[in-house]
C-alpha positions as CSV (number, residue, x, y, z in Angstrom):
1,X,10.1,30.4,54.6
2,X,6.6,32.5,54.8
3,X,8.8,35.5,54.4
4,X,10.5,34.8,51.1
5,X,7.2,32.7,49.8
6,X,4.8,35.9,49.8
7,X,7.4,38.0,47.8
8,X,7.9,35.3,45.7
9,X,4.4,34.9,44.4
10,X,4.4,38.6,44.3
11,X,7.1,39.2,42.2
12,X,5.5,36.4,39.5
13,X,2.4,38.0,39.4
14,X,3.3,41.4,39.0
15,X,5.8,40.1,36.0
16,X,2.7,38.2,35.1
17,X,1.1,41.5,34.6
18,X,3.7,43.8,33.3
19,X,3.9,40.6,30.4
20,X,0.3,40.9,29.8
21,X,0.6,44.7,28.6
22,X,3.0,44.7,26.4
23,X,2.2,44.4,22.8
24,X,5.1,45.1,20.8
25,X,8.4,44.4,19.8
26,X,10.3,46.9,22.0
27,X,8.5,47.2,25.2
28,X,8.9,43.1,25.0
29,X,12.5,43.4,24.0
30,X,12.9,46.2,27.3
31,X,11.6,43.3,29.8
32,X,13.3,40.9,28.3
33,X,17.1,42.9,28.7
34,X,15.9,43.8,32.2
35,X,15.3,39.9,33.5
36,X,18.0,38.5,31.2
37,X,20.0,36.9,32.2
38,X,20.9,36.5,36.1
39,X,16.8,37.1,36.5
40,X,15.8,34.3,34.3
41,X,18.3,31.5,35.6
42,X,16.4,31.8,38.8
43,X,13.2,30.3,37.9
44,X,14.4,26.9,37.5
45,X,15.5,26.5,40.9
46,X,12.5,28.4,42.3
47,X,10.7,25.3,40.4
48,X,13.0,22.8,41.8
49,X,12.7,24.1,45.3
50,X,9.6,25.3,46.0
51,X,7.8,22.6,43.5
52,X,5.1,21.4,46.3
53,X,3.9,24.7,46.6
54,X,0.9,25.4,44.6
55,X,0.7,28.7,44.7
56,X,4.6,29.7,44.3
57,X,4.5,27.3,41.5
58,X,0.8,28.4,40.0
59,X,2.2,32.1,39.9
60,X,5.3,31.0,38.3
61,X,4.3,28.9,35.9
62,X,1.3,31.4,34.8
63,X,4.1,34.1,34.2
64,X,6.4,32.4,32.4
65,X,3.2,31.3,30.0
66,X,2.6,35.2,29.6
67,X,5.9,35.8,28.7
68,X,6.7,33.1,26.3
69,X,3.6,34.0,24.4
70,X,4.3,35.6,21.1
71,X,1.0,37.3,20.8
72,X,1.1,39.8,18.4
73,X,4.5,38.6,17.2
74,X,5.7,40.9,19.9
75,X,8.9,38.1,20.9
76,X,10.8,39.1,17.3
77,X,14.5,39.5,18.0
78,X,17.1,40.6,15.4
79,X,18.2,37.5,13.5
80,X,21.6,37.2,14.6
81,X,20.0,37.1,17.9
82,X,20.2,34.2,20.4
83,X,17.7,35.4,22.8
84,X,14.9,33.3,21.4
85,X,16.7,30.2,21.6
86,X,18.4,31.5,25.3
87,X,14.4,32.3,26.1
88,X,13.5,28.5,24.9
89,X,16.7,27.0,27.1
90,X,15.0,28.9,30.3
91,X,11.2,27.6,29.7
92,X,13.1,24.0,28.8
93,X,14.9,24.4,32.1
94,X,11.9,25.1,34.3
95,X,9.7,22.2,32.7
96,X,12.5,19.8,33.1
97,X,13.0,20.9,37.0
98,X,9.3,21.2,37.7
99,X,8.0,18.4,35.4
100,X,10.7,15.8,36.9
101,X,9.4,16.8,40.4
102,X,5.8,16.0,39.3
103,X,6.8,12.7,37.9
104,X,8.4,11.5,41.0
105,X,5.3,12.7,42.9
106,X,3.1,10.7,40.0
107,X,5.3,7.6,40.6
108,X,4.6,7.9,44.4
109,X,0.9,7.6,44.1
110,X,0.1,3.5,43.0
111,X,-3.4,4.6,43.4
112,X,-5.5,7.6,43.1
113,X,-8.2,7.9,46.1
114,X,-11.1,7.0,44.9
115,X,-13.4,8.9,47.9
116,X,-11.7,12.4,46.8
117,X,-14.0,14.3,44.5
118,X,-12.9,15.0,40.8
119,X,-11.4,18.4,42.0
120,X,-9.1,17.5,44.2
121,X,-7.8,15.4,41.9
122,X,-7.3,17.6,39.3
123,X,-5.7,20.3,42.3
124,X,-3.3,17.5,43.5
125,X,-2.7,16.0,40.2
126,X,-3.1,17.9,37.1
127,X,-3.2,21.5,37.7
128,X,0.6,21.4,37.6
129,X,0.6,19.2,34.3
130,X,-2.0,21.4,32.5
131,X,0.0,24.6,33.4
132,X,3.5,23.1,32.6
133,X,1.9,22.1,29.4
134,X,0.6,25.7,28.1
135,X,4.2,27.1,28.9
136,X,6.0,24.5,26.7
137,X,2.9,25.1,24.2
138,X,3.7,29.1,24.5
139,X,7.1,28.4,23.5
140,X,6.9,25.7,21.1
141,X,4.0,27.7,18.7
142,X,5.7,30.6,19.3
143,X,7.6,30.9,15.9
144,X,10.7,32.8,17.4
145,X,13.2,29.3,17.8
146,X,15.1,27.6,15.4
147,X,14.6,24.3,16.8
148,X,17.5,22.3,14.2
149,X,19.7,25.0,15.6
150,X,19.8,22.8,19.3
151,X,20.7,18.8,17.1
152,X,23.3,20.8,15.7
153,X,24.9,22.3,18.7
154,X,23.9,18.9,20.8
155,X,21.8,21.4,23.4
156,X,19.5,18.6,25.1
157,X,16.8,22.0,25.7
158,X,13.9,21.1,23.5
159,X,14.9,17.1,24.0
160,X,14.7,17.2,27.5
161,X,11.7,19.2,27.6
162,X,9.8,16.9,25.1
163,X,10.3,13.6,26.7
164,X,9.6,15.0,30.2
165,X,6.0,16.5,28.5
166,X,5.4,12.8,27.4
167,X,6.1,10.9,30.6
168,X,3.9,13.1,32.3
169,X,1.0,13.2,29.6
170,X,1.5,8.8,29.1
171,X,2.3,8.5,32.6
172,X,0.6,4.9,33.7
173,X,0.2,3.7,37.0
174,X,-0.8,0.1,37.8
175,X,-4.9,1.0,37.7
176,X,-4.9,3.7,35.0
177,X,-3.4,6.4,32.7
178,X,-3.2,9.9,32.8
179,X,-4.5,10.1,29.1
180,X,-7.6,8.1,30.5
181,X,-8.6,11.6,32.7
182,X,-7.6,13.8,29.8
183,X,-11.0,14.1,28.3
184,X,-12.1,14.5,32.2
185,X,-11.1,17.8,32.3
186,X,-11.5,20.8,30.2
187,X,-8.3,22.4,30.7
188,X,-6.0,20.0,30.9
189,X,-7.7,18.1,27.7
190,X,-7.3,22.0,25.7
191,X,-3.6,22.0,27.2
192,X,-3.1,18.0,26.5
193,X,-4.7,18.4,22.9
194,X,-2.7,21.8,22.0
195,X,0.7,19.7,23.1
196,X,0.3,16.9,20.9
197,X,-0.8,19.1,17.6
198,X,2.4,20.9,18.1
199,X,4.2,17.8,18.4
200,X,2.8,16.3,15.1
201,X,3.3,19.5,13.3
202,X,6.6,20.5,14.1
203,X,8.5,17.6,16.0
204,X,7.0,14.0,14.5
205,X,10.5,12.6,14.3
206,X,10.2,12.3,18.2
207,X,6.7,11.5,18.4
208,X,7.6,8.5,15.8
209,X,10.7,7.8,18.2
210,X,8.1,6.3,20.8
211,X,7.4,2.8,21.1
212,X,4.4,1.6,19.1
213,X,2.2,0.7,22.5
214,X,2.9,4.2,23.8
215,X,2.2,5.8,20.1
216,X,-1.1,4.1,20.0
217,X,-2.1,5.0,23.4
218,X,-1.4,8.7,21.9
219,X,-3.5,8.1,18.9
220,X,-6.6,6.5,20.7
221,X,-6.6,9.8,22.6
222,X,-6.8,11.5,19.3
223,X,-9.3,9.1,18.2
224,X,-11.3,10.1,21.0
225,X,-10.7,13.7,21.0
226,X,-11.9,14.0,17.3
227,X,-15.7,12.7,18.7
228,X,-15.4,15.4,21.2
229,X,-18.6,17.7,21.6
230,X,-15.9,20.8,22.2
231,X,-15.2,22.1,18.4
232,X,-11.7,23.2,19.5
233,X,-10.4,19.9,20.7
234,X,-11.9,18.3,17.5
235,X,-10.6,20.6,15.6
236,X,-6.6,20.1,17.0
237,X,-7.5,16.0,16.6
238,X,-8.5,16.8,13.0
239,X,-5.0,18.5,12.7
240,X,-3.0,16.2,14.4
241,X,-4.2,13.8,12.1
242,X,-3.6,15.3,8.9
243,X,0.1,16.4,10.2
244,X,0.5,12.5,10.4
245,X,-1.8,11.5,7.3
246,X,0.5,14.5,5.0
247,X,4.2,13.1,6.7
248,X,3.4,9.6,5.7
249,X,2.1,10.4,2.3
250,X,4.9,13.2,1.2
251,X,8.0,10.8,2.4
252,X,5.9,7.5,2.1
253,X,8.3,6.4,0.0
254,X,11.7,7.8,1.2
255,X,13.1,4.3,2.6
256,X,16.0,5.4,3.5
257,X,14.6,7.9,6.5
258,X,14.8,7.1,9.9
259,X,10.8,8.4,10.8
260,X,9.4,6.6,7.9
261,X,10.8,3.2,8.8
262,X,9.8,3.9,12.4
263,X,6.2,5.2,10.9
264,X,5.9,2.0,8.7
265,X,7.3,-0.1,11.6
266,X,4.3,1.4,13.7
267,X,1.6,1.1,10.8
268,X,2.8,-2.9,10.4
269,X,1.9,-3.3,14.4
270,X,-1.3,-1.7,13.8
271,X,-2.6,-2.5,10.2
272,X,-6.0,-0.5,10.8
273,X,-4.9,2.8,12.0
274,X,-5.8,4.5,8.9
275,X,-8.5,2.6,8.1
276,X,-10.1,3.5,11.7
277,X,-9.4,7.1,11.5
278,X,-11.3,7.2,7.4
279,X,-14.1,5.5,9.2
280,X,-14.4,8.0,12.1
281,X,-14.0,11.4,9.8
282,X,-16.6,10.1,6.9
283,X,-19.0,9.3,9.8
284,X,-18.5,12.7,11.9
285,X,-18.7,14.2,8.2
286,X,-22.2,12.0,7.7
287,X,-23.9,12.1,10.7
288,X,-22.0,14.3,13.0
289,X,-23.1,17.3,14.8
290,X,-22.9,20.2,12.2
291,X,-20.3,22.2,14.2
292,X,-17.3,19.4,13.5
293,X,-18.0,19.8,10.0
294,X,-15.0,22.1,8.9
295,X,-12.7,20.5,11.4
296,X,-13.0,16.7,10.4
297,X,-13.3,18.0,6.5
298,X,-9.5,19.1,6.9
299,X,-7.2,15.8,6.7
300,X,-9.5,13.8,5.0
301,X,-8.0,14.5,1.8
302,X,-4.3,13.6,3.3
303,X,-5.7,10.8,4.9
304,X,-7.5,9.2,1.8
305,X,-4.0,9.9,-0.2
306,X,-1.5,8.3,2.6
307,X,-4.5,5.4,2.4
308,X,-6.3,4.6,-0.6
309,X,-7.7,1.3,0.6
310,X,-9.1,3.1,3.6
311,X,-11.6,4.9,1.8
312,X,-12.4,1.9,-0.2
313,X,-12.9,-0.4,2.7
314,X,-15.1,2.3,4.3
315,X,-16.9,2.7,1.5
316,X,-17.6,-0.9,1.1
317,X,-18.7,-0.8,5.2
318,X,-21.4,2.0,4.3
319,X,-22.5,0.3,1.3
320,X,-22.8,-2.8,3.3
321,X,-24.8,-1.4,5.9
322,X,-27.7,-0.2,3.1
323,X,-30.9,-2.3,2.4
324,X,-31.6,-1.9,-1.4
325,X,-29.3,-2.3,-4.5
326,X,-30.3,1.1,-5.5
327,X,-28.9,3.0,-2.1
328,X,-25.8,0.9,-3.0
329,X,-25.7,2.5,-6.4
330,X,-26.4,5.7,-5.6
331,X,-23.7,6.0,-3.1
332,X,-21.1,4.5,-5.5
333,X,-22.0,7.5,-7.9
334,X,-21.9,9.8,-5.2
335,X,-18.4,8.4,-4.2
336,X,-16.9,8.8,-7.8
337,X,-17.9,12.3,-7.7
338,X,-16.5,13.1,-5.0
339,X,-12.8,11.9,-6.4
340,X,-13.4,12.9,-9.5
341,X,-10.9,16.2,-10.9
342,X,-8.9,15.5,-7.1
343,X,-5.4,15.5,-8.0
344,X,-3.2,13.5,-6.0
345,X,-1.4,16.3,-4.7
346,X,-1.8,18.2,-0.8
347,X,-1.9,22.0,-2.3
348,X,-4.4,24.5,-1.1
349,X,-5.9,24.6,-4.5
350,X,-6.8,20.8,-4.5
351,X,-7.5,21.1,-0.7
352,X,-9.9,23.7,-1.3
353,X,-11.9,21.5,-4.3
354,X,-11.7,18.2,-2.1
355,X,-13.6,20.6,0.7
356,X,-16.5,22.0,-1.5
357,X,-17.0,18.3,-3.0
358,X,-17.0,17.1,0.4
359,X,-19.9,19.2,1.4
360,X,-22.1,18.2,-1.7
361,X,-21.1,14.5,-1.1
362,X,-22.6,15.1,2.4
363,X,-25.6,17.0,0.9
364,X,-26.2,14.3,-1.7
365,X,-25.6,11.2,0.8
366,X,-28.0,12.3,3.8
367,X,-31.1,12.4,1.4
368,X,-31.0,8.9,0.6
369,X,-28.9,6.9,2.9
370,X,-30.6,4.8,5.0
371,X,-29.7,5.0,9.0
């Protein structure tokens, strides 16, 4: 066992490190011929079989990251190529073979030991999950897969992988959830937060697939996320958001689609979802550290279009919460201003206006409201 373990991790890391240097199309493309494809249909099993140990799986997993990575758009194939989507079916077959394993082992534990310190936790539990997550992240953002391409040819891949991402990230035991550690930790919270934008941007239909319990549980953790002190996981919160806030007002009205009737289904269970999310943004806007500024600035405008009664029911909260008549006049001007010339329309242009009124609304606001 020792004796093929040691070559093992030393095979992964060296490919780990031959990945790392390349930079372009054709010294990618050269690696890619060379493992593809008898090279490449070994990793799942090496994920299946040698899944409890760390540091074959560690080594693995942080290769295939490396190599899924489209950093300087170096994984660009001819168009009549199949090796991207052959390069997705690999990465989907080593989370599905590793991430099942981790499940079961999730299922096994009722209880998480209370006397073991915080990193052995995250060792045991969620080191696995927070590098499993990255490589489907790699390949997801990369921008070298035609995702439609695997409905149309009935290839579970990208399926398979998503729903066995979710289980793991919503898994619940009977004393708590993995979302409630997410925050706990600052890689897997990066990796968790990274997952979910992704999802929202380019795969909503299956996030909107989920039960409405389960897609709440998802959204709190966004909720959360956007208050975060880390600009970057605010910042992916912020997006998530407006990928939701833009879906729900471009195809609002588009009855006949499946994701919007499950997207108004959802909104029905939970009435104050938008409404929540307006409040949260205006007040990270208000009187939020300076540094989420930008990031919470960015679906407010979506957000405020997919939910006009949002803003009005905030801005009848904050006007509420003011002592004198003349605060509460002053702030209704300052809120007409800030709509004023705003089309209702999501193009940079108008996106770009919304922005700069935002920051004089801000201005204006903070030097009379009262706190």
């Amino acid at each position: 066992m020792e004796g093929v373990r040691r070559p093992l991790i030393g095979v992964f890391r060296d490919l780990r490190g031959i990945s790392a240097s390349l930079h372009n199309r054709r010294t990618y493309t050269l690696l890619f011929d060379m493992l593809h494809p008898k090279a490449l249909e070994i990793l799942p099993k090496v994920a299946d079989t040698w899944h409890d140990q760390p540091d074959v799986i560690v080594s693995l997993l942080r290769f295939l990251q490396e190599f899924c990575h489209n950093k300087a758009n170096r994984v660009n194939f001819d168009q009549s190529s199949p090796n991207g989507i052959l390069l997705f079916r690999c990465t989907s077959n080593v989370v599905c073979a590793y991430g099942q394993r981790l499940l079961a082992r999730f299922r096994l534990e009722n209880s998480v030991d209370e006397s073991a310190n915080s990193l052995d936790v995250y060792k045991r539990k969620y080191k696995g999950m927070t590098l499993l997550l990255n490589v489907l992240n790699s390949a997801l953002g990369g921008n070298y897969v035609c995702f439609g391409v695997f409905a149309l040819y009935n290839d579970p891949s990208l399926e398979n992988s998503l729903q066995i991402s979710l289980q793991l990230v919503l898994h619940s035991n009977e004393n708590k959830s993995t979302l409630d550690d997410v925050l706990s930790y600052p890689k897997l919270s990066k990796a968790f937060y990274l997952f979910v934008e992704i999802l929202f941007r380019n795969h909503i239909a299956t996030v909107l697939g989920l039960d409405t319990s389960v897609l709440m549980k998802m959204m709190n953790a966004v909720h959360d996320g956007l208050q975060s002190s880390d600009a970057m996981l605010s910042s992916l919160c912020a997006n998530t958001i407006d990928h939701l806030a833009t879906f729900y007002f471009e195809n609002g009205t588009k009855e006949n689609k499946v994701s919007v009737q499950m997207l108004k289904k959802h909104l029905a269970a939970q009435p104050n979802l938008f409404d929540s999310l307006t409040s949260t943004l205006f007040n990270l806007l208000l009187f939020g550290s300076p540094q989420n500024h930008w990031a919470v600035m960015r679906p407010m405008l979506s957000i405020i279009l997919a939910s006009e009664s949002s803003l009005k029911n905030y801005k009848d909260q904050l006007s509420r919460s003011q002592p004198s008549q003349e605060n509460r006049l002053l702030l209704e001007e300052a809120f007409g201003k800030l709509l004023s010339d705003i089309n209702r329309s999501l193009d940079s242009t108008n996106r770009d206006r919304f922005t700069q009124k935002l920051t004089a609304f801000r201005v204006n606001t903070r030097s009379f409201l009262t706190l």
